[in-house]
C-alpha positions as CSV (number, residue, x, y, z in Angstrom):
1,X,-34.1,1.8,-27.3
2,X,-30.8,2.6,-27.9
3,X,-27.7,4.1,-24.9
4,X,-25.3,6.6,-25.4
5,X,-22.9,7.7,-23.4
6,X,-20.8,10.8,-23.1
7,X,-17.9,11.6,-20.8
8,X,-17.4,15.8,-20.1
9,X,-14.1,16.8,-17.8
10,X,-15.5,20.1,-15.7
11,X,-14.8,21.5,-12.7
12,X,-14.1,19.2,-9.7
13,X,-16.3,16.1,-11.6
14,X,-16.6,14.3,-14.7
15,X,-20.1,13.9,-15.8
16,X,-20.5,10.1,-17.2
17,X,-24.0,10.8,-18.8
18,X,-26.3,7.8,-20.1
19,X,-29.3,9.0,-21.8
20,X,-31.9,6.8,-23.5
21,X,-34.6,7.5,-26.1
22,X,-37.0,5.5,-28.7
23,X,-36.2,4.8,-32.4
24,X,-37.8,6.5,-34.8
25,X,-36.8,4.4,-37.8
26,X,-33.6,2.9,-39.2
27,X,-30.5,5.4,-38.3
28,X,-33.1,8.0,-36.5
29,X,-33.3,8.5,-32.6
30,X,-35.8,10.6,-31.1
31,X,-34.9,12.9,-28.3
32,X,-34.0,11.1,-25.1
33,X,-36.9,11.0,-22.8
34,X,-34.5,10.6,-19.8
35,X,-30.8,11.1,-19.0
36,X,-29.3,9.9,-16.3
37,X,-25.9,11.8,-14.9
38,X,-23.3,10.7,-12.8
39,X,-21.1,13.0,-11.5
40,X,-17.1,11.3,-10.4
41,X,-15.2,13.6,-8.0
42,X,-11.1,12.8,-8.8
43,X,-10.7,12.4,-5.5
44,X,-13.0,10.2,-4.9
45,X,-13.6,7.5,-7.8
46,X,-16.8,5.8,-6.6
47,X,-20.2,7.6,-8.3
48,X,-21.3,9.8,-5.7
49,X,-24.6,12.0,-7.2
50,X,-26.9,10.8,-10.0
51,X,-29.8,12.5,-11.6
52,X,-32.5,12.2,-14.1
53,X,-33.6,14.6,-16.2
54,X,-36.8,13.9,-17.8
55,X,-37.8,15.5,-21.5
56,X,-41.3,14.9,-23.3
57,X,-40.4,16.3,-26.3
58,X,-37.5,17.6,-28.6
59,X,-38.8,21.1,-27.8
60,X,-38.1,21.0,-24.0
61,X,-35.1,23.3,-22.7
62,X,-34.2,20.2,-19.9
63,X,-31.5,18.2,-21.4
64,X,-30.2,21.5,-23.3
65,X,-29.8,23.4,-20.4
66,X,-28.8,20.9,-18.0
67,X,-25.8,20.6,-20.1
68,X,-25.0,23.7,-20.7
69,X,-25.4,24.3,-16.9
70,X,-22.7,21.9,-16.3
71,X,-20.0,23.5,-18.8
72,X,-20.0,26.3,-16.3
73,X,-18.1,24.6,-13.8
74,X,-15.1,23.8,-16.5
75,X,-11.9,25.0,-15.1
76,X,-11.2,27.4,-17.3
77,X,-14.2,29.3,-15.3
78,X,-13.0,28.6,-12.3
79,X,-9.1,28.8,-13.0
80,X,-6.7,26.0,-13.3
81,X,-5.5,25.6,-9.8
82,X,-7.5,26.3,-6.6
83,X,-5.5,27.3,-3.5
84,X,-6.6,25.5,-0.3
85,X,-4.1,26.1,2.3
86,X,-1.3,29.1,2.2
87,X,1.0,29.9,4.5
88,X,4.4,32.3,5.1
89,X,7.3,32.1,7.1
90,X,9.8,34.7,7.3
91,X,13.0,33.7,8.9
92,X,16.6,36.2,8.4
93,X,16.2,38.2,4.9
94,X,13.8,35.6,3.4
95,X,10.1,34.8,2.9
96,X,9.1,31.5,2.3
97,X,5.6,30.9,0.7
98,X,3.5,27.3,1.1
99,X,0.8,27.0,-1.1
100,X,-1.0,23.7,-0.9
101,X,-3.2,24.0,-4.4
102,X,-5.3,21.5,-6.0
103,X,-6.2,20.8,-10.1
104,X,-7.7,18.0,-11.9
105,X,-4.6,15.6,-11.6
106,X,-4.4,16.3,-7.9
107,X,-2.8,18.3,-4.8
108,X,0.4,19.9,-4.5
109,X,2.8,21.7,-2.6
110,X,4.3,24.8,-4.2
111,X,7.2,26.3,-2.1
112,X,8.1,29.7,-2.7
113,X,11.7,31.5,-1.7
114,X,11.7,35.1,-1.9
115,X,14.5,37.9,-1.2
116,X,14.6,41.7,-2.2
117,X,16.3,40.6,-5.6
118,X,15.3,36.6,-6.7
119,X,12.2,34.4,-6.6
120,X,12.3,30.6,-7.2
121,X,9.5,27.8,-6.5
122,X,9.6,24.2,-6.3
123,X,6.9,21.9,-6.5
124,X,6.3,19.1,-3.8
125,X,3.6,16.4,-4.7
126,X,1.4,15.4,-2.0
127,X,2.8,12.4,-1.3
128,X,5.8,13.5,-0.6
129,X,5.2,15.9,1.5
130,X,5.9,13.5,4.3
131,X,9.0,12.4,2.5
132,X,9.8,16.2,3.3
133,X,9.5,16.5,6.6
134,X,11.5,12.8,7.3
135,X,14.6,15.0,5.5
136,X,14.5,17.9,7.5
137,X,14.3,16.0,10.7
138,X,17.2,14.3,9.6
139,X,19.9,17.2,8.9
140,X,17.9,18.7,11.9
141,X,18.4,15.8,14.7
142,X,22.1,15.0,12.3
143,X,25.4,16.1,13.5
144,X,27.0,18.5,10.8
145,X,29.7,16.2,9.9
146,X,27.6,13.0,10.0
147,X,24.7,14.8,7.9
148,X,25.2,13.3,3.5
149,X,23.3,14.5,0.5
150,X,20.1,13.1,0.0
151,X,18.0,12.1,-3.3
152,X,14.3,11.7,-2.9
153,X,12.7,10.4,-6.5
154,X,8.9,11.5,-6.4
155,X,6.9,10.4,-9.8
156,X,8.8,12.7,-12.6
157,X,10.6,14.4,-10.4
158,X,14.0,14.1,-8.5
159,X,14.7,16.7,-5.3
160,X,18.2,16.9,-4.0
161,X,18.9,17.8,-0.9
162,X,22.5,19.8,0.0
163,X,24.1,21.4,3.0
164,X,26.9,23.7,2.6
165,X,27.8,27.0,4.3
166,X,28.6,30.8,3.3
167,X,29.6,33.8,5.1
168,X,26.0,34.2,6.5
169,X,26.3,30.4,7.9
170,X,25.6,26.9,7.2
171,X,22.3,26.4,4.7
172,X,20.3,23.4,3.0
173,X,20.0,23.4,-0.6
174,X,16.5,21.7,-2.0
175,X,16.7,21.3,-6.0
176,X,13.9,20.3,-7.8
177,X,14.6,18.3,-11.3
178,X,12.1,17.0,-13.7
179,X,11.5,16.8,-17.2
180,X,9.0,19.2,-18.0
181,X,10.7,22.0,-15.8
182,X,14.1,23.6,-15.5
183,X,16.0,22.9,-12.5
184,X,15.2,25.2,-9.7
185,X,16.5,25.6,-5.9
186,X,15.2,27.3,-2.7
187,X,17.9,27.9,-0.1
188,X,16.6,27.5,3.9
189,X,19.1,29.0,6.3
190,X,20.1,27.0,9.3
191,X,20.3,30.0,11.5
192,X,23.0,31.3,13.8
193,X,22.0,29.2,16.8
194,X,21.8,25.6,15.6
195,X,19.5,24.3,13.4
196,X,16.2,26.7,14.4
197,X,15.7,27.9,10.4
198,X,15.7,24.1,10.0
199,X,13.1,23.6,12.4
200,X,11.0,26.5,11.9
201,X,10.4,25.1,7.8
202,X,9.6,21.7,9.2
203,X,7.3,23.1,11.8
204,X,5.2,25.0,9.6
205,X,4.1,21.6,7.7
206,X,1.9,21.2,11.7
207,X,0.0,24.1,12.3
């Protein structure tokens, strides 16, 4: 008998495949007469399905097509990122976009800014989404003159958080800085009443 395994990335699982099969002589295997397959969800590392495919002879379309059933699912199919939550909040002359996606190396939080002339995104991981909200509370619940910059180091990445103030009022600056990205900002109004532009962005994190 002799094992042989194979590891595939496609989709939302890796298929860990174990397939075993008779000798026919020295440096000759037969076709497998069963595989076993094992399919890993990123999220959760622990097997969670296994099958056997059984084949009786070379000529048998089971272990072919089994396989090439599974290289369907690969992301390229199915597109890089999948979008599981979205949401918008409009507040003065923006639109904010949160897209909560999902790829093989995890979830995210993309944050969007848009005005009639400018776009710009940053990218939240999910475990700092909480990290998030702690920040905004704070310049929220913070009196002005009381309220400092903030650095929040997540993984790669580095997000500064500024307040300052125009002619259309006071503001909090969020950068995003990494490595593998240029530096990009999204600016969330305060709002001419307090802190309510402040609040609204938290906010939208609970419904």
């Amino acid at each position: 008998m002799e094992h042989l395994e194979c590891r595939i990335l496609s989709g939302y699982f890796y298929f860990n495949a174990t397939a075993t099969g008779a000798s026919d002589g020295p440096g000759q295997t037969s076709w497998p007469q069963t595989l076993t397959l094992t399919l890993i969800s990123p999220r959760d590392p622990s097997p969670s399905i296994a099958l056997e495919e059984p084949s009786s002879c070379p000529g048998d379309l089971g272990f072919l097509g089994l396989f090439v059933g599974l290289q369907r699912w690969r992301w390229e199919d199915r597109g890089n990122d999948v979008e599981l939550v979205c949401k918008t909040l409009q507040f003065e002359h923006k639109l904010f976009y949160f897209d909560l996606k999902e790829n093989p190396r995890g979830r995210y939080l993309k944050i969007s800014e848009k005005t009639s002339a400018t776009r710009s995104t940053i990218i939240v991981p999910v475990n700092g989404i909480v990290w998030f909200l702690d920040l905004f509370n704070y310049y929220i619940n913070t009196d002005e003159r009381d309220a400092f910059s903030k650095e929040l180091k997540l993984d790669t990445k580095v997000f500064y958080f500024d307040i300052g103030e125009n002619k259309r009022g006071r503001f909090l600056k969020v950068s995003e800085a990494s490595a593998n990205r240029n530096r990009s900002t999204i600016i969330v109004p305060a709002g001419s009443s307090g802190e309510e532009g402040w609040a609204a962005f938290r906010n939208i994190y609970w419904k």
